[in-house]
N, C-alpha and C positions, 0 to 999 in steps of 0.2 A: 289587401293582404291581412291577415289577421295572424298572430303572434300568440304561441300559448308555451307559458313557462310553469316547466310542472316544480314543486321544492318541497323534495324530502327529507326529514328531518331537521328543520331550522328551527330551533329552540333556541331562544336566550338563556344560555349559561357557560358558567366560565369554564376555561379548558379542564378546570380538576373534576369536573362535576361527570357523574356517569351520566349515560341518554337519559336512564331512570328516575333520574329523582327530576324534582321538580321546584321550583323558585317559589319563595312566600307568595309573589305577585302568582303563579301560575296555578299555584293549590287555590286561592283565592280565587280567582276564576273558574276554577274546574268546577269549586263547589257552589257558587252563582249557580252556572250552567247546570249541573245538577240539579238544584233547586228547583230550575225555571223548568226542566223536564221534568221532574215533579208535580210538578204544579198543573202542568198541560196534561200530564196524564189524567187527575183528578180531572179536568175541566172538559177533557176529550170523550166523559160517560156520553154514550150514543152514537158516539162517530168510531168503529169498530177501527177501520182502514187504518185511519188517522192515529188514533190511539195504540195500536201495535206497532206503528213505527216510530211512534214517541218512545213504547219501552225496549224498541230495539236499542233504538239511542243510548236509553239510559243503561240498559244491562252493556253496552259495547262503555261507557264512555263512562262509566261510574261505578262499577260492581269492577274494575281490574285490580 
């Protein structure tokens, strides 16, 4: 039997906080993550496939 729990929206923050904003620790993260899709982009020259799904990434997950 295999068990799948889907969970939307579970952000760490407090009740006053909108969905929107985001926690020092979460902006910090975001921007790593960005980074590191950065990064892969540069490193992905030659791999076409591969590298348009890194900047899908990036434009969905960094450019909001």
């Amino acid at each position: 039997m295999t068990l799948v729990l889907l969970i939307t929206g579970c952000i760490n923050r407090s009740p006053d906080q909108s969905p929107s904003e985001l926690t020092k620790q979460q902006l910090i993260d975001k921007n790593q993550r960005c980074a590191k899709l950065q990064q892969q982009i540069k490193d992905l020259v030659g791999k076409p496939v591969r590298r348009t799904t890194a900047r899908e990434y990036y434009e969905k997950e960094c450019l909001q």
